[in-house]
C-alpha positions in Angstrom: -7.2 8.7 15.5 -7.8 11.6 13.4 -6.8 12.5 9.9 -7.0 16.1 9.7 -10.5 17.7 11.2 -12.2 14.2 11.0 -12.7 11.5 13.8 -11.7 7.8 12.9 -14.1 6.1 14.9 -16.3 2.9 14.8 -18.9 2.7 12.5 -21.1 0.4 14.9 -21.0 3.1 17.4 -23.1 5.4 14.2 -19.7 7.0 13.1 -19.6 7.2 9.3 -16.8 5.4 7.7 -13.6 7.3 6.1 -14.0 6.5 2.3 -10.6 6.7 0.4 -10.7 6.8 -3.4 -7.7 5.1 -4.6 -6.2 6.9 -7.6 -3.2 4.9 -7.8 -2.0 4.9 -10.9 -5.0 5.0 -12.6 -4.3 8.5 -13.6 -1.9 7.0 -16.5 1.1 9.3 -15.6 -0.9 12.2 -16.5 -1.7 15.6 -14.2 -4.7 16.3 -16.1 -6.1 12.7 -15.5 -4.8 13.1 -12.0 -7.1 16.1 -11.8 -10.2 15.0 -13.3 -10.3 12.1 -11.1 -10.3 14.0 -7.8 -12.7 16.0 -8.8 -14.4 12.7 -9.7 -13.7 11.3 -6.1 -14.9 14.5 -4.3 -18.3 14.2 -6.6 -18.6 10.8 -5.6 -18.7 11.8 -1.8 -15.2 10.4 -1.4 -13.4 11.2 2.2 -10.1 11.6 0.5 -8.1 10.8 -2.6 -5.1 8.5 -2.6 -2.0 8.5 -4.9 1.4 6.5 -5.0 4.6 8.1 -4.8 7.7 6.4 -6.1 10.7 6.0 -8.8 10.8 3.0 -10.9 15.1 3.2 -10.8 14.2 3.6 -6.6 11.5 0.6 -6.9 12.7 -2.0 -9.3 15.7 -3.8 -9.0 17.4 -5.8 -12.1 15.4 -9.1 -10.4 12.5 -7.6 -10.8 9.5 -9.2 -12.9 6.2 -8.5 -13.5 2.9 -10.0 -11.1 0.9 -12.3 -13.1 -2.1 -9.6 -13.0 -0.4 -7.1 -14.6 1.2 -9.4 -17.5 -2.4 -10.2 -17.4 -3.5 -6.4 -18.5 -0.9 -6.4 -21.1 2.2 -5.1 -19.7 5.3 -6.5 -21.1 8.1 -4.8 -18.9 8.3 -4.0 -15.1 10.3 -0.9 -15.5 8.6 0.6 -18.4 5.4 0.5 -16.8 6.3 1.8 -13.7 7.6 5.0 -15.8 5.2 5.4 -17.9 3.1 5.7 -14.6 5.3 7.7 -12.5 4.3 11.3 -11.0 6.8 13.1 -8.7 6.3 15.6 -5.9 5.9 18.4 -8.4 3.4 17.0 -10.4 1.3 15.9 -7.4 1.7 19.6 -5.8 -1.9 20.9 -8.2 -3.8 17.6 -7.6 -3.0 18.0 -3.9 -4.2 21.6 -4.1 -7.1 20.5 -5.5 -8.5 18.0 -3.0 -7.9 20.5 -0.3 -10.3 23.1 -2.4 -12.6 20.4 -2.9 -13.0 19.5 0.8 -11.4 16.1 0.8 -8.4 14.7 1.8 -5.1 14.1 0.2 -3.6 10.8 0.8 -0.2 9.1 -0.1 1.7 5.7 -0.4 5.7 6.2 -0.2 6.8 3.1 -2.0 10.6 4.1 -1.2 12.5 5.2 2.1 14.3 7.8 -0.1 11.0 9.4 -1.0 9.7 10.2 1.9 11.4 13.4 2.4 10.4 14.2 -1.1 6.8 13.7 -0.4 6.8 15.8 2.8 6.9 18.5 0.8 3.7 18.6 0.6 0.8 18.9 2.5 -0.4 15.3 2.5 -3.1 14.5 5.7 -2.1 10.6 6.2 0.6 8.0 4.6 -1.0 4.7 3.7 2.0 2.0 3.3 1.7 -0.4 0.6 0.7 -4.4 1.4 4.2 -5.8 0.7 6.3 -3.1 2.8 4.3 -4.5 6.0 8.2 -6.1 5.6 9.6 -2.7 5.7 10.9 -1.9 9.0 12.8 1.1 7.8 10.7 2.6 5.9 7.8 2.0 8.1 10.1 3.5 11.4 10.6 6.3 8.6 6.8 6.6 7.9 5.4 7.0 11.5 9.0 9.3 12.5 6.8 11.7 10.1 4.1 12.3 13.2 1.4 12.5 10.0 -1.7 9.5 10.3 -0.6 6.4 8.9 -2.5 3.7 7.5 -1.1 0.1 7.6 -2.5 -1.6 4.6 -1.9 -5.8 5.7 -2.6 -8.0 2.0 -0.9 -11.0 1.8 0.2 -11.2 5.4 0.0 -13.4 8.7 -1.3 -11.9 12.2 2.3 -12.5 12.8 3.5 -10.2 10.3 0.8 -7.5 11.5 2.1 -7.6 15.2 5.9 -7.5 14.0 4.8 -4.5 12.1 2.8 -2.7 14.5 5.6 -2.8 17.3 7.5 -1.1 14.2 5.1 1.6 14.4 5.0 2.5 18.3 6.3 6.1 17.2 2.5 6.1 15.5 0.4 5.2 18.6 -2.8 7.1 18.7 -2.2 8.2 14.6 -2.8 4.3 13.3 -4.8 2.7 11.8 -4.9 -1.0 10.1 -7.0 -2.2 7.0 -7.5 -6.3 6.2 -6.6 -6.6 2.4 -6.3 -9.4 -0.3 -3.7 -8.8 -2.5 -5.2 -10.0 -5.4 -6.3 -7.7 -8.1 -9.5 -8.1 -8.6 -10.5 -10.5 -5.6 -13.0 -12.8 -5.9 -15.7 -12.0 -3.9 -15.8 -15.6 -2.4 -12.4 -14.9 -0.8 -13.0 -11.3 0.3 -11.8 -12.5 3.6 -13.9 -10.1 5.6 -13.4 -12.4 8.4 -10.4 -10.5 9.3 -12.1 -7.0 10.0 -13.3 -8.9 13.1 -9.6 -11.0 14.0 -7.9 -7.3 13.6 -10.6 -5.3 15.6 -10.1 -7.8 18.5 -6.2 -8.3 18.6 -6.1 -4.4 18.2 -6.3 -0.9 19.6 -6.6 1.4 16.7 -9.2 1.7 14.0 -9.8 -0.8 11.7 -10.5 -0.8 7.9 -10.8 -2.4 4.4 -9.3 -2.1 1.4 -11.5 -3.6 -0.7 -10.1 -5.4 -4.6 -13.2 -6.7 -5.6 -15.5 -5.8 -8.0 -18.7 -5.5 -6.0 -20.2 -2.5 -5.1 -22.0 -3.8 -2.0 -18.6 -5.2 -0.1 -17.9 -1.7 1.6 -21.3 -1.8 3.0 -20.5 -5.3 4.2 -17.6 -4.6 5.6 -18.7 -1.7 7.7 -21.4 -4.1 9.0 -18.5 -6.0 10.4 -17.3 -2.5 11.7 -14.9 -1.7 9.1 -13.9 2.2 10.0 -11.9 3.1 6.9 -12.5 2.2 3.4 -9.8 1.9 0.2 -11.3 1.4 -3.5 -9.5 2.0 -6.3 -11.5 3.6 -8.9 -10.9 4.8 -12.6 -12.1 6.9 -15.5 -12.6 3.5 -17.7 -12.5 0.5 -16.0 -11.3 -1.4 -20.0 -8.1 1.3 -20.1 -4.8 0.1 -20.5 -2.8 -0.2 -17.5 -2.4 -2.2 -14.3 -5.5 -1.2 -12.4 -7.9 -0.1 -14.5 -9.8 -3.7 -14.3 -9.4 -3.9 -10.8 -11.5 -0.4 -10.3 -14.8 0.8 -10.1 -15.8 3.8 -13.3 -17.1 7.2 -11.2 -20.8 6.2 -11.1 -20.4 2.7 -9.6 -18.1 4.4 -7.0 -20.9 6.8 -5.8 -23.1 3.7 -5.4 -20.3 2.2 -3.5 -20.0 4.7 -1.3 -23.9 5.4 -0.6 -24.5 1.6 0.1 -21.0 2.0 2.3 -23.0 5.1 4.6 -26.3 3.2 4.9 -24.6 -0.8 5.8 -26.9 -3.8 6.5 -26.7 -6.4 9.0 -23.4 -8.0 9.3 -22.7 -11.4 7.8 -22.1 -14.6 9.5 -18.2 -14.5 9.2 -14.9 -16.7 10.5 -12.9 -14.2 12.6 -10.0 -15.5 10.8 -6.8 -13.5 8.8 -4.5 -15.7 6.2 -2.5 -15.4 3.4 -4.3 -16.7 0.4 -3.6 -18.7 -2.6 -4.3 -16.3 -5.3 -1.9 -13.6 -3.0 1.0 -15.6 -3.0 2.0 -14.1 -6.4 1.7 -10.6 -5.4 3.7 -11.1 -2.6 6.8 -12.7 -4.3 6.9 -9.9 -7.0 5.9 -6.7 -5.0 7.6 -7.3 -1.6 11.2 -5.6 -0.9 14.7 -7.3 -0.7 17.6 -5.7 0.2 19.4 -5.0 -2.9 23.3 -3.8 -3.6 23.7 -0.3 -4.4 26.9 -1.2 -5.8 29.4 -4.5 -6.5 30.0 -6.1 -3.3 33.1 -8.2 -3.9 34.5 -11.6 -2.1 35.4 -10.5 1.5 33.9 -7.0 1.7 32.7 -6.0 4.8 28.8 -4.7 4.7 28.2 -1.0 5.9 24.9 0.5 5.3 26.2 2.8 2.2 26.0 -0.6 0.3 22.8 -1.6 0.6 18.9 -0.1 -0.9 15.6 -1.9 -0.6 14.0 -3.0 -4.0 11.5 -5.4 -5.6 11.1 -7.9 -6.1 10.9 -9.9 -2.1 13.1 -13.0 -3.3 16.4 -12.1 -1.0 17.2 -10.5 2.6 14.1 -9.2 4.1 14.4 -5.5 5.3 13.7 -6.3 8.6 17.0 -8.2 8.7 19.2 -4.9 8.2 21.2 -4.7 11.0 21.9 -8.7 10.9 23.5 -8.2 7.4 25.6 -4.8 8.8 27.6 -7.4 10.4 28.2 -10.4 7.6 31.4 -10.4 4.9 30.7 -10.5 1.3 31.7 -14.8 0.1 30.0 -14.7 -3.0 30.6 -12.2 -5.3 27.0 -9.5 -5.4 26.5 -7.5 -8.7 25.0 -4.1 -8.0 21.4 -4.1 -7.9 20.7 -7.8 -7.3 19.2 -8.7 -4.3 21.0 -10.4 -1.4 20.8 -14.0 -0.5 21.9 -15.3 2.9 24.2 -17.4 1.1 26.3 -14.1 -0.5 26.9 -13.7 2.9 29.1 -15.0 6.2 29.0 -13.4 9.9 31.8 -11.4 10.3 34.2 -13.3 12.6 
């Protein structure tokens, strides 16, 4: 796999891990702040910079609630945050510009299928998908129709899951690569799970990586040890900001340490090849996965055609996945629009 010029390859053969610095958010829906951390990132002796695309009216249906780790950070309203912390295409077009200049990489997560045309627009060198849209099947089939790298981020999911997704993703054979994840913001590092580096290297054939939540500084190095390929760590201008991430993220100067301990990894720990959803991911991946919503009032007896029907937070209905089962199902239950379906709104169409 490549992403642009550079070779994703396995650390343990002496190939130097991919380091993304995970933006995010963190830029607090500003361009200048957007800015100053990719210069920040490139400094640091980041591979590339990542950033999250998406619309809270695209992202959040009326269901939607907050996770308990942002109530935690002070948010009060699901919506309202993700506005305030919105950029669009536009606004990303200098901050990609800048990475490019700055000899890094410019990287992106496409939270909605509508968007991904949008972000095409510019000239992004890999798509990472999000943890909870490893449920996603169309906008994962979307992702990989793209022919750019993708990165399949897998937090708060089963091998199951993984292998459901990555047969998704055939279209992206020879462009993939897979990071473990715990979606829990920030991870304890008792229950970094980098037993799963080793369970995804061996079930399979594309590089694997970590995206790393804790707070640590050494559990990159760690992780390439265990022959981690890729590396994700969200990073910030001031880790005690107000917002979502900020105290999930390293500040610029622990991120350069991170990154130096990351290039020069000790031994490997003694590890249980193992992959699992944990306790403390559970909530993330109620909230943050997507349900197939109602674009509009579905009333008693209406037959389903795809013009009805969007993908939105929060994962408490109809998996995406199960599309073309509900194409073929009546309307029993009356569905306001932007609710999430429930198998029981529904009977197969006789």
């Amino acid at each position: 796999m490549r992403i642009g010029e550079r070779q994703i390859a396995d650390p343990k053969g002496g190939a130097r891990p991919y380091v993304i610095a995970e933006i995010g958010v963190n830029h607090d829906g500003s361009v200048d702040r957007a800015l100053e951390l990719t210069r920040t990132a490139a400094e640091a002796g980041a591979d590339a910079v990542k950033f999250q695309l998406f619309r809270a009216d695209l992202l959040m249906s009326r269901a939607s609630v907050l996770a308990n780790y942002q109530a935690a950070s002070g948010e009060s309203d699901p919506f309202a945050m993700l506005r305030r912390l919105e950029l669009s295409v536009d606004q990303l077009a200098p901050v990609v510009a800048l990475a490019h200049q700055l000899g890094i990489h410019a990287i992106v997560t496409v939270f909605s299928l509508e968007l991904v045309a949008e972000a095409e627009r510019l000239a992004w060198d890999a798509y990472k998908t999000a943890s909870p849209d490893i449920i996603h099947k169309p906008l994962l089939e979307r992702l990989a129709a793209t022919g750019k790298p993708l990165i399949l981020s897998t937090g708060a999911s089963t091998m199951e899951e993984v292998h459901r997704a990555i047969v998704w993703l055939r279209a992206a054979r020879g462009r993939l690569a897979v990071l473990q994840c715990v979606s829990s913001y920030p991870t304890p590092f008792a229950q970094a799970e980098l037993g799963g580096i080793v369970l995804l290297k061996r079930a399979l054939d594309c590089p694997i990586g970590y995206s790393d939540h804790t707070s640590v500084e050494e559990t990159g190095a760690l992780a390439v040890s265990l022959g981690a390929s890729i590396l994700e760590k969200h990073f910030t201008y001031d880790t005690h900001a107000k917002g979502p991430d900020h105290g999930a993220s390293l500040n610029g100067a622990s991120l350069r340490r991170y990154i130096a301990a990351a290039r020069s990894p000790g031994r490997a720990p003694e590890v249980e090849a193992m992959k699992r959803v944990l306790e403390i991911e559970k909530d993330v991946r109620r909230v943050s996965r997507q349900s197939i919503v109602a674009a509009r009032p579905l009333s008693v007896g209406h037959l389903i055609g795809r013009g009805d029907l969007t993908f939105k937070r929060p994962g408490t209905g109809v998996p995406p996945f199960d599309l073309e089962r509900v194409l073929s199902h009546r309307v029993v239950r009356e569905v306001e629009r932007d609710m999430p379906l429930q198998w029981d709104d529904l009977s197969p169409m006789s």
